[in-house]
VOFIMI-69020 format. One record per residue (C-alpha): residue number from 1; x, y, z. Coordinates in pm, 1 decimal. Layout:
N
nuse	c1	c2	c3
NUM	X	Y	Z $
...
***
This chain:
487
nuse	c1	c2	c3
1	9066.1	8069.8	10417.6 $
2	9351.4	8123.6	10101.3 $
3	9422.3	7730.5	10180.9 $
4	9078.8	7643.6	10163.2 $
5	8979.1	7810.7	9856.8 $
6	9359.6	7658.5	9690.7 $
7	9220.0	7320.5	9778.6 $
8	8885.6	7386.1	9609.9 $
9	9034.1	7493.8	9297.7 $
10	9306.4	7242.9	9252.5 $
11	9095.2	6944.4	9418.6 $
12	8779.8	7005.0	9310.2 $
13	8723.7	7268.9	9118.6 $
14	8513.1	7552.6	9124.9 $
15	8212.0	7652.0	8894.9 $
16	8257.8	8020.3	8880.4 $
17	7937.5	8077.4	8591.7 $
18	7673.5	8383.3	8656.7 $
19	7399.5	8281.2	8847.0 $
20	7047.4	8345.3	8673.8 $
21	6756.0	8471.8	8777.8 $
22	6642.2	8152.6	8952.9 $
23	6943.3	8078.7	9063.9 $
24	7010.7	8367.9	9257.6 $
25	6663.8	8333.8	9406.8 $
26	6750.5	7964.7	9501.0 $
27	7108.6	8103.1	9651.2 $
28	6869.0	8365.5	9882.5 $
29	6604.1	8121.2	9937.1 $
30	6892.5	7926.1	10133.7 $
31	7079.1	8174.0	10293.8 $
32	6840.4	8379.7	10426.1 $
33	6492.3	8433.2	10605.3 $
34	6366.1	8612.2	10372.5 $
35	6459.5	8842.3	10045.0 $
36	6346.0	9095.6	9839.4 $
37	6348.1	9154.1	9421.1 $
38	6606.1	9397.9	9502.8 $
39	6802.0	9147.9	9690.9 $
40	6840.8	8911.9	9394.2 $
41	6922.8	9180.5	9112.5 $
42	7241.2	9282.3	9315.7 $
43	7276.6	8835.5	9334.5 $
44	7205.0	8803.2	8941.9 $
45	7502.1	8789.4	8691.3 $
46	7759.2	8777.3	9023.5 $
47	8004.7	8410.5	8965.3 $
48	7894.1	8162.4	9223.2 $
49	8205.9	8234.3	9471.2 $
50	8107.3	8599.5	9495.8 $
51	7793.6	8534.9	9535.9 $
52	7820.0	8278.1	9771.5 $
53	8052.5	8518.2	9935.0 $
54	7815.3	8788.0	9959.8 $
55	7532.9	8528.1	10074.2 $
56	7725.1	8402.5	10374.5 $
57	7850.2	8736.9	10456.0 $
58	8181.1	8828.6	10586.6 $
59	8429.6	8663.4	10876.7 $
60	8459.2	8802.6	11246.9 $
61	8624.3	8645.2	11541.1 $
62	8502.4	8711.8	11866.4 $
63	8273.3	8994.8	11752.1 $
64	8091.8	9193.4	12028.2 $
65	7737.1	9282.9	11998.3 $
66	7503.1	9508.9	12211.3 $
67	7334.8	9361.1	12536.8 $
68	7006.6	9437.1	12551.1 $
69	6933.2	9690.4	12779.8 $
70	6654.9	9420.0	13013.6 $
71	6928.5	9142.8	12976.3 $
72	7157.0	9365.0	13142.2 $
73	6837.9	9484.0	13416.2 $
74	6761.3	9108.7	13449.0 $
75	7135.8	9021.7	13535.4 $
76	7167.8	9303.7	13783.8 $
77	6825.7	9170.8	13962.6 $
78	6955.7	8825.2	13980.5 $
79	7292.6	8853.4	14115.5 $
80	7126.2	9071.1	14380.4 $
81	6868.6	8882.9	14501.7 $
82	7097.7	8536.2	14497.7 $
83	7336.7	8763.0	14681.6 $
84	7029.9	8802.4	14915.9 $
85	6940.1	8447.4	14892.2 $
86	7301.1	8357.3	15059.1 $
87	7303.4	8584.2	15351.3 $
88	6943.3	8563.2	15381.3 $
89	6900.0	8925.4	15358.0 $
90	6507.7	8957.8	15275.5 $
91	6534.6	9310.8	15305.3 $
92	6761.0	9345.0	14999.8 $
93	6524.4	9111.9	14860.9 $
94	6194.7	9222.6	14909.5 $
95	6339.5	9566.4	14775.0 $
96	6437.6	9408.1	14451.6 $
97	6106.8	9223.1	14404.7 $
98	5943.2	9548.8	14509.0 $
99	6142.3	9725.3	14253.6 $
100	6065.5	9473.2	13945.2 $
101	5683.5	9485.9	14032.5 $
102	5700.3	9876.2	14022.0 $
103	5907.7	9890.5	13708.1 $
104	5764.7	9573.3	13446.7 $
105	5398.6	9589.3	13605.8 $
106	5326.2	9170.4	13522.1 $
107	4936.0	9138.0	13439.2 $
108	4749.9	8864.9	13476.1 $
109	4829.8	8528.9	13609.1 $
110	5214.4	8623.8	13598.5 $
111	5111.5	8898.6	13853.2 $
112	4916.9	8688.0	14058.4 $
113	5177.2	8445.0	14110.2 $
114	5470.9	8697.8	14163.6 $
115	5292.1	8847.9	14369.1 $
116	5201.9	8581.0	14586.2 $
117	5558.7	8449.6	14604.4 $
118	5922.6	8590.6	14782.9 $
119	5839.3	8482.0	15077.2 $
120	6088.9	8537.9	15341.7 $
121	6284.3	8159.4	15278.0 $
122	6508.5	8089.9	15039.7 $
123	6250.3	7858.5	14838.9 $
124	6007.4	8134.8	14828.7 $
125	6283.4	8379.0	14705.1 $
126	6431.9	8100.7	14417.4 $
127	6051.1	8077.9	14280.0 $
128	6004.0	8447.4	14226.1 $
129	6394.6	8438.1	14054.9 $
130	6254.0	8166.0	13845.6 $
131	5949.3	8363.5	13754.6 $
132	6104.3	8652.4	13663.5 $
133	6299.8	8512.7	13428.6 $
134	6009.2	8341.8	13278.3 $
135	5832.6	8734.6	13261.1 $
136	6163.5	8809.0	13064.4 $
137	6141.0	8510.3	12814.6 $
138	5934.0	8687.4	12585.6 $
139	6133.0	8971.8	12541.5 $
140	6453.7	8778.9	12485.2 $
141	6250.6	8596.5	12214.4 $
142	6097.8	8900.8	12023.4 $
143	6446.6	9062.2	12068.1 $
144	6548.9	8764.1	11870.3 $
145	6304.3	8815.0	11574.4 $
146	6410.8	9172.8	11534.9 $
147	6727.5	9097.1	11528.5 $
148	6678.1	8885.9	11209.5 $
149	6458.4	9155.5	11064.2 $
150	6711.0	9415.6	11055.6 $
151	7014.2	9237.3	11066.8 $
152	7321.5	9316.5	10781.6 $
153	7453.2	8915.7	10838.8 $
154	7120.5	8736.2	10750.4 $
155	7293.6	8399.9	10700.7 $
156	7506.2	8440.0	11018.9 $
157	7115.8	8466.8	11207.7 $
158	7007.8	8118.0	11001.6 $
159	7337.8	7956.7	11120.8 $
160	7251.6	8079.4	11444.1 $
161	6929.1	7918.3	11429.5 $
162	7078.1	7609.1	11326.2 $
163	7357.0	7546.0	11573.4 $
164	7072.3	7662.3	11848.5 $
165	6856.6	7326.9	11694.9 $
166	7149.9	7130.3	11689.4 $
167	7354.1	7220.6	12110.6 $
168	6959.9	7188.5	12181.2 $
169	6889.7	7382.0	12515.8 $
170	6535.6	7480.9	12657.1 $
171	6396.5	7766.5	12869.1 $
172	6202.2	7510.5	13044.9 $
173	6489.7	7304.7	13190.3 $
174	6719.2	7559.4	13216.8 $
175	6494.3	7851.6	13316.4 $
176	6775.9	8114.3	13353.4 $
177	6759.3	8397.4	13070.0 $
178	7076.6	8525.2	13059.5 $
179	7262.7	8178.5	13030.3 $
180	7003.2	8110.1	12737.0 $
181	7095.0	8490.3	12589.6 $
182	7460.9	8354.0	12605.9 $
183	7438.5	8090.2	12428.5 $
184	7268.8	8275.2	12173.6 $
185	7562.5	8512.7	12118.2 $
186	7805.0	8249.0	12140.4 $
187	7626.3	8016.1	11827.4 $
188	7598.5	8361.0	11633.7 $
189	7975.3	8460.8	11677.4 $
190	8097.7	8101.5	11645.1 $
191	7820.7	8037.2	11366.3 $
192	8084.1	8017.4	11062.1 $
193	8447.3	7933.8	11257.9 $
194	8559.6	7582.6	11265.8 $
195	8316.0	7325.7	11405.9 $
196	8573.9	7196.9	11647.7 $
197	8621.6	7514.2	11876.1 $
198	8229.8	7557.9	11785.7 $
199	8220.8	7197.9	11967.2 $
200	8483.4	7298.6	12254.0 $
201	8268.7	7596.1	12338.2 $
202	7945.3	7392.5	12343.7 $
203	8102.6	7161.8	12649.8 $
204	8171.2	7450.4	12851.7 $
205	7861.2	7634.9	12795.6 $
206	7676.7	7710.8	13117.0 $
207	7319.4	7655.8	12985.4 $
208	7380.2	7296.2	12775.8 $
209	7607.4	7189.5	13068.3 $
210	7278.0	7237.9	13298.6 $
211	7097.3	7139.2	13029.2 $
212	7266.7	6806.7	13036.2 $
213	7330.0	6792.6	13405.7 $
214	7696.6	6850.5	13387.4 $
215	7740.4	7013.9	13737.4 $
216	7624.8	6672.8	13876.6 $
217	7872.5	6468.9	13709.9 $
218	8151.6	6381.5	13992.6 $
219	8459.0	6120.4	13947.2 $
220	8308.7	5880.1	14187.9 $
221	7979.3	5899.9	13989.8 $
222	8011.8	6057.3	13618.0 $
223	7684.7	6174.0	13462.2 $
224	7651.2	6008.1	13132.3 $
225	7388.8	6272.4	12959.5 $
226	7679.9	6533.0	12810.4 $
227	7819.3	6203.9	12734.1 $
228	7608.8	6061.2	12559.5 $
229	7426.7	6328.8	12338.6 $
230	7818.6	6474.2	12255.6 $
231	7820.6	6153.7	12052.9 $
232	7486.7	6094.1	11918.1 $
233	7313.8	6458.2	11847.9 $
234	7604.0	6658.6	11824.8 $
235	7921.9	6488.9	11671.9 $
236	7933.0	6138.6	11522.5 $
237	7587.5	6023.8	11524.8 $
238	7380.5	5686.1	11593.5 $
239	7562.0	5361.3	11553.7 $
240	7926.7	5537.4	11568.5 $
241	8006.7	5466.4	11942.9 $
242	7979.1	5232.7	12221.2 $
243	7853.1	5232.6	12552.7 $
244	8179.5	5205.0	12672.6 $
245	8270.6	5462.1	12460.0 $
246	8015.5	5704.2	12691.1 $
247	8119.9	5571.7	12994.3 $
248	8462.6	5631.4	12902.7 $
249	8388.0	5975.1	12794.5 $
250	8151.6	6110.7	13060.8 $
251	8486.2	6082.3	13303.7 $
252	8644.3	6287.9	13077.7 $
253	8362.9	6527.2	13157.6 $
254	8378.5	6548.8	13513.0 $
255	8529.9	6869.0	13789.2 $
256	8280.8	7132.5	13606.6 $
257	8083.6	7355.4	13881.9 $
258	7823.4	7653.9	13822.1 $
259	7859.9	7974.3	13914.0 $
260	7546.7	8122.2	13981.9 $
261	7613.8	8461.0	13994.6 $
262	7914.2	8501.9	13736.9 $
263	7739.8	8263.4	13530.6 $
264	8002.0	8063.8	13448.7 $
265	8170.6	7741.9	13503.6 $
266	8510.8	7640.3	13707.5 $
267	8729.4	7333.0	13709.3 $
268	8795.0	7176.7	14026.4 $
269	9058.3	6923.9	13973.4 $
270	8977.1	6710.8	14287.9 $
271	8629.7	6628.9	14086.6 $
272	8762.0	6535.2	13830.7 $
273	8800.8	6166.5	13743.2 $
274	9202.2	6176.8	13636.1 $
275	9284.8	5795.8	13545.8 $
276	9319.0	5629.0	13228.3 $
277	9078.2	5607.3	13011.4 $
278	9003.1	5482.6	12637.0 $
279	8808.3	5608.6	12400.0 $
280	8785.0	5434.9	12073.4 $
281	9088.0	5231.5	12116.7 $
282	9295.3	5514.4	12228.8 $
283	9414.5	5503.1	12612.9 $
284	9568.5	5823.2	12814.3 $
285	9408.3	6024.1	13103.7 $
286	9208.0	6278.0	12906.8 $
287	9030.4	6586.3	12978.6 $
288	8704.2	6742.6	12783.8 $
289	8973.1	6912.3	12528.3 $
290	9113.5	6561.5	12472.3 $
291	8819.3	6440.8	12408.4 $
292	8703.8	6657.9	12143.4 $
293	9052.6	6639.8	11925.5 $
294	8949.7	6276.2	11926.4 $
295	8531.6	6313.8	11811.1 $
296	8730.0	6551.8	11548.4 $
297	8986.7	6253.8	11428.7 $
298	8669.4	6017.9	11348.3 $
299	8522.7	6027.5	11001.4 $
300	8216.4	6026.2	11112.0 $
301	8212.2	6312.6	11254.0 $
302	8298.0	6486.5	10921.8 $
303	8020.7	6265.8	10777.8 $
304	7756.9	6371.5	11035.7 $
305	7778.3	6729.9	11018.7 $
306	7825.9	6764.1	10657.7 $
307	7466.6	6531.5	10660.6 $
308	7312.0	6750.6	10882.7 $
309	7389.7	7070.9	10700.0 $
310	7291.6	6896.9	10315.2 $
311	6983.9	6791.9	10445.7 $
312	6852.8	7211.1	10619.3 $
313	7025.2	7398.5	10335.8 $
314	7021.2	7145.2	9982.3 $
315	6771.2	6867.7	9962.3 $
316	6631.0	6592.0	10203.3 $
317	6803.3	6342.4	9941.4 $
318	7190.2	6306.2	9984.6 $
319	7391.6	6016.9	9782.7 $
320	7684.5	5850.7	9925.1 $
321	7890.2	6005.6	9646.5 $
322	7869.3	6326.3	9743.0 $
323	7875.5	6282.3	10146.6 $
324	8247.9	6143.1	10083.2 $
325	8348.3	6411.3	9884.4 $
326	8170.1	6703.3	10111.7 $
327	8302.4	6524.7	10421.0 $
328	8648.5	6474.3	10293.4 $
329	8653.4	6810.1	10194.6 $
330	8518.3	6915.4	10543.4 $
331	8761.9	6721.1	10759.6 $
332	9088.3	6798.3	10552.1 $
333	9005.1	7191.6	10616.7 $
334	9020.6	7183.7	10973.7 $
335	8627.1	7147.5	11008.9 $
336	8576.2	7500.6	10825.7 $
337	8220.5	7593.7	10882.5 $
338	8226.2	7866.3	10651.9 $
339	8488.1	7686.0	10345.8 $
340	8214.8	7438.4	10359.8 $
341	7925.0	7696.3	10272.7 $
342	8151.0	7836.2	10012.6 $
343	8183.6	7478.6	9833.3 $
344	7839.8	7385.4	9899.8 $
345	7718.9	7733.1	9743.2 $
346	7931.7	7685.1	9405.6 $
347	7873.7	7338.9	9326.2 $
348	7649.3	7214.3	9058.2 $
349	7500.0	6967.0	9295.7 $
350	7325.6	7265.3	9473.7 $
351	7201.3	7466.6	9169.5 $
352	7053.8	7152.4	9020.9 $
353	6643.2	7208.1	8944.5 $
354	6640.4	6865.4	9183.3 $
355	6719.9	7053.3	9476.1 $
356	6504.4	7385.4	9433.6 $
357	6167.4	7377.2	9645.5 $
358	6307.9	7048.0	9808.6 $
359	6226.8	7199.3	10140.7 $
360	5942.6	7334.7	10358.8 $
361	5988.9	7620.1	10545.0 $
362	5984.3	7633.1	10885.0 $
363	5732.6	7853.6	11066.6 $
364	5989.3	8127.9	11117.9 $
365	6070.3	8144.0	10773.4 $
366	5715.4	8111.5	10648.1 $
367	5609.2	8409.0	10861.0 $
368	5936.7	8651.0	10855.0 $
369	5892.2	8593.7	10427.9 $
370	5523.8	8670.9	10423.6 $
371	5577.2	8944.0	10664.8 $
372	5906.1	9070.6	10433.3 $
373	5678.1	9081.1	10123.9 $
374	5396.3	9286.8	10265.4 $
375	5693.0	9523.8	10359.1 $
376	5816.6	9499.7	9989.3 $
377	5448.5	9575.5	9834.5 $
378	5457.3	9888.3	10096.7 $
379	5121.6	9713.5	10285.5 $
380	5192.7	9536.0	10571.2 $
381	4933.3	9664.4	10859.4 $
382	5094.3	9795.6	11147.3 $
383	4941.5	9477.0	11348.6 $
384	5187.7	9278.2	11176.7 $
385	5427.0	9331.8	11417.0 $
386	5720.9	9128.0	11569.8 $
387	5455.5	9038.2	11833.5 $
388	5219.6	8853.6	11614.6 $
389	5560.8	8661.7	11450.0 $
390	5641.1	8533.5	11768.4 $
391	5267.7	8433.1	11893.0 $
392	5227.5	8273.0	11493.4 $
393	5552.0	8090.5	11480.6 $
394	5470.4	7943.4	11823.7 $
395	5135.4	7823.0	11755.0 $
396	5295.5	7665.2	11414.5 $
397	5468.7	7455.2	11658.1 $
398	5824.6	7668.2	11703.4 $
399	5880.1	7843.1	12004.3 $
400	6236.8	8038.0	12016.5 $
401	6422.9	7919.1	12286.7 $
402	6182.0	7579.1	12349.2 $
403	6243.8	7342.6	12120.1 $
404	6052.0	7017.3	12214.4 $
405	6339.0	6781.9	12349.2 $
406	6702.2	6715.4	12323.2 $
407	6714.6	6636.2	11928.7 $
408	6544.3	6984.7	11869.4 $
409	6268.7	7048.0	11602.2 $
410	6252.0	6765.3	11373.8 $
411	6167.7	6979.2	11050.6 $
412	6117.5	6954.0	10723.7 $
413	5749.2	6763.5	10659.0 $
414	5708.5	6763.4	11011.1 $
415	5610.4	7126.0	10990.9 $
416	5317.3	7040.5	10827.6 $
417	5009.7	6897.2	10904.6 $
418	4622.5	7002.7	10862.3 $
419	4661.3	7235.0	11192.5 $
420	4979.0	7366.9	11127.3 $
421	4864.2	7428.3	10768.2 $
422	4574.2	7624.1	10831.5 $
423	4730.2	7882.4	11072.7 $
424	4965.7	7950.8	10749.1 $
425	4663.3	8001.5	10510.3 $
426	4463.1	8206.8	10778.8 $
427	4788.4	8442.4	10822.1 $
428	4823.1	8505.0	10446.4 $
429	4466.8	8556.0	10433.9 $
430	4437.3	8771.4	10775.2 $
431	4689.7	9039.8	10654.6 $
432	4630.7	9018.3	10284.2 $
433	4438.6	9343.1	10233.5 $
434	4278.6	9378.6	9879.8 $
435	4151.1	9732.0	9983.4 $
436	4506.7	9835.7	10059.4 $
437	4676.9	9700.4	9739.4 $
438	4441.9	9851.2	9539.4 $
439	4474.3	10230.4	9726.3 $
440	4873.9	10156.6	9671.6 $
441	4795.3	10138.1	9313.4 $
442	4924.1	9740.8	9266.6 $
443	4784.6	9592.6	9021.9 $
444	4696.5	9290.4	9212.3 $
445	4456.2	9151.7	8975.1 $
446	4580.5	9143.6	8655.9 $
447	4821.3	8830.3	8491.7 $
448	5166.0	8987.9	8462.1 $
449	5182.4	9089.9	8840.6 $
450	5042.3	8743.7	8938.9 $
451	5329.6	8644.5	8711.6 $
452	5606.0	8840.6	8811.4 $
453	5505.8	8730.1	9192.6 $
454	5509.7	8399.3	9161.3 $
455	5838.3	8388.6	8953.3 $
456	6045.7	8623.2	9255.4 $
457	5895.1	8481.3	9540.9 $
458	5811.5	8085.2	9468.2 $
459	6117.9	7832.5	9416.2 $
460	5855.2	7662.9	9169.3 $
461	5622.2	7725.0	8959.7 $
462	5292.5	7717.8	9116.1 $
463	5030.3	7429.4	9119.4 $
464	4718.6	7601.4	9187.6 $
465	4535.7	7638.7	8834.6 $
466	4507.5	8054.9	8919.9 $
467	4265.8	8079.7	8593.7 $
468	3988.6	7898.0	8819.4 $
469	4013.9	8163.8	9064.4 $
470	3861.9	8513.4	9057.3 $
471	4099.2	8773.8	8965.7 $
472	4087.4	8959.0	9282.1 $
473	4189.0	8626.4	9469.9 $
474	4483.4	8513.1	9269.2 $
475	4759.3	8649.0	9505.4 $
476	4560.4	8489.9	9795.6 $
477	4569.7	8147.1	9583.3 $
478	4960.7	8145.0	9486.1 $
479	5040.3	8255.1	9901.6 $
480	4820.6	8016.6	10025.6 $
481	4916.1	7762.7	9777.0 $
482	5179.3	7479.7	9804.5 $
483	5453.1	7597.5	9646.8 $
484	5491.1	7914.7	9873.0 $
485	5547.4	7664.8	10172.0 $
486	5869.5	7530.0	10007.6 $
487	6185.8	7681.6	9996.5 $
***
């Protein structure tokens, strides 16, 4: 990290003013979920390298956090009953499947159709396993939410959100929780290391491998999905690679089996497709780690990531220019996630007025900052819960966990339309008590507080003409406005 921040300096300089007001509201607005008016007076009058520092938080390798206690029930249930499942010992099983219906008590049609299933054959048994991971699901994605809520890293939880959008995975192809809980931990402690071990640890991930149907892949008939998305989603891009290129590759890819009950994958070598191959222009026998030192040696894959990343965190808009320079930058550091936050976060280019409200916020965002400002005003009902986040953000169209396909939530305008709209404007307007600002004592209707709202918790100024609105309705107006959708 010394070497990176040298090369900044001497090759392209850093801009080390005190950020403003507005600029330290942009800097949170980016790095976070949400933020307070406390947050940004400890940003304000900071230099943009220690407040960049501060905003993407500090470096840990291989940090270890807490399982969650029904993670660690729903592993224990699992690697019993497929234990059971292989010696066909229904006893064990029905006395696990006894156990879970005792303990969790499903309701509804999730009762119905547990209860109905384990019979005594192994299909019977592997459609209650399925289904009780699916009763899990929930929890693993309100576990999720809280985790952002009272997290002390609130950028390494966005990164964590991002790199989950970009390895793409789904519940609904994968339908294990744990392997999905996983991969969660490993995008949050590999969020901000180098993108190249972040890449090796993506290929030998359990849940994308399955994802992708890796375990199928065989030297005398390689499976061509890793393949394939390795190169287009997740390293170089459209256009940078041939199909001989994939073909190439996805024998590179082959000897990986599952381990159902350690969760894990082994190498078989006798799998594995060990003649020569070449990949762009370069001929030996390699293996998945070969594979990726060569995706890292292509400029494109400097120039795809660095995209990707300008376009969630700065501004739709991104000029050649300053691709080559980011993606130069990028490459020449050893693919430093983190040394490319810090330049990104203390360059002109990102403080510019252009780039402030460029983007819209994504239903998570949208719902964790309306639900963070109620906290701050001291009235969010106790309905507002981490309950009605998760229900909200998945009827805005983003489901932890689910996203859609293989190239993830599209973003941006896309989370916007009139449906998608309205469930914003009827949250604001659901939770928005006037009664209970007014017994706080906030002075909710008069000018300054609009004022002082709109200039800590918009990135613009607002559209709505507020003096055509009654005075009692004016927060409603600037929430439910425009301008509070951006970021």
């Amino acid at each position: 990290m010394k070497l990176f921040l040298a090369i900044l300096f001497i090759c392209y300089g850093l801009n080390l003013k005190a950020l403003t007001f507005d600029e330290a509201k942009h800097l949170l607005n980016r790095s976070r979920f949400f933020y307070t008016k406390k947050n940004i007076q400890e940003f304000v009058k900071l230099d943009r390298l220690k407040a960049a520092r501060l905003a993407i938080g500090a470096y840990k390798r291989n940090a270890k956090y807490r399982t969650p206690p029904f993670i660690e029930d729903y592993r224990k249930r699992k690697i019993s009953i497929l234990k059971a499942i292989k010696k066909k010992n229904w006893k064990l099983f029905h006395k696990e499947r006894d156990a879970f219906m005792k303990k969790y008590k499903p309701k509804g049609k999730m009762k119905k159709m547990m209860s109905q299933m384990g019979k005594t054959n192994v299909r019977g048994a592997r459609r209650f396993l399925r289904k009780m991971s699916k009763f899990f699901l929930p929890r693993l994605q309100k576990w999720w939410i809280r985790k952002i809520i009272k997290t002390e890293e609130p950028f390494r939880e966005v990164m964590t959100l991002f790199w989950h959008n970009h390895f793409t995975t789904s519940f609904k192809a994968v339908k294990d929780l744990n392997l999905l809980y996983e991969q969660n931990e490993l995008w949050r402690n590999k969020a901000l290391s180098s993108f190249g071990d972040l890449a090796r640890s993506a290929i030998y991930d359990p849940a994308l491998g399955l994802y992708l149907d890796l375990p199928k892949s065989k030297k005398e008939k390689p499976n061509e999905n890793l393949a394939r998305e390795l190169f287009e989603l997740f390293t170089l891009g459209i256009g940078n690679y041939s199909e001989k290129d994939i073909k190439e590759a996805s024998k590179a890819l082959t000897g990986f089996r599952y381990n159902r009950i350690r969760d894990v994958y082994f190498f078989r070598p006798k799998l594995h497709d060990n003649s020569e191959k070449i990949i762009f222009g370069k001929k030996g026998k390699f293996d998945p780690e070969d594979l990726i030192d060569i995706i890292l040696e292509k400029p494109e894959t400097s120039r795809f990531i660095v995209s990707k990343i300008w376009k969630e965190f700065v501004s739709p808009n991104l000029s050649k220019k300053t691709l080559d320079h980011y993606s130069k930058l990028f490459q020449k550091s050893n693919y430093d996630i983190r040394g490319l936050f810090l330049a990104i976060f203390t360059s002109d280019e990102f403080y510019s007025p252009k780039n402030r409200g460029t983007l819209i916020k994504s239903p998570l965002h949208f719902t964790l900052s309306y639900h963070s400002l109620l906290r701050e005003l001291k009235t969010k009902p106790k309905k507002f819960n981490v309950g009605v986040i998760f229900k909200q953000t998945r009827r805005m169209g983003m489901e932890l966990f689910n996203p859609p396909n293989v190239k993830g939530w599209p973003g941006h305008t896309n989370w916007i339309n009139s449906n998608t709209l309205l469930l914003r404007k009827t949250l604001v307007k659901r939770f928005l008590r006037m009664k209970a600002l007014k017994n706080r004592g906030i002075p909710f209707n008069k000018d300054k507080f609009i004022k002082q709202m709109a200039k800590t918790y918009l990135p613009l100024a607002p559209v709505v003409n507020l003096k055509k609105e009654k005075r009692w309705q004016r927060l409603r107006a600037l929430l439910t406005g425009p301008v509070y959708q951006l970021r």
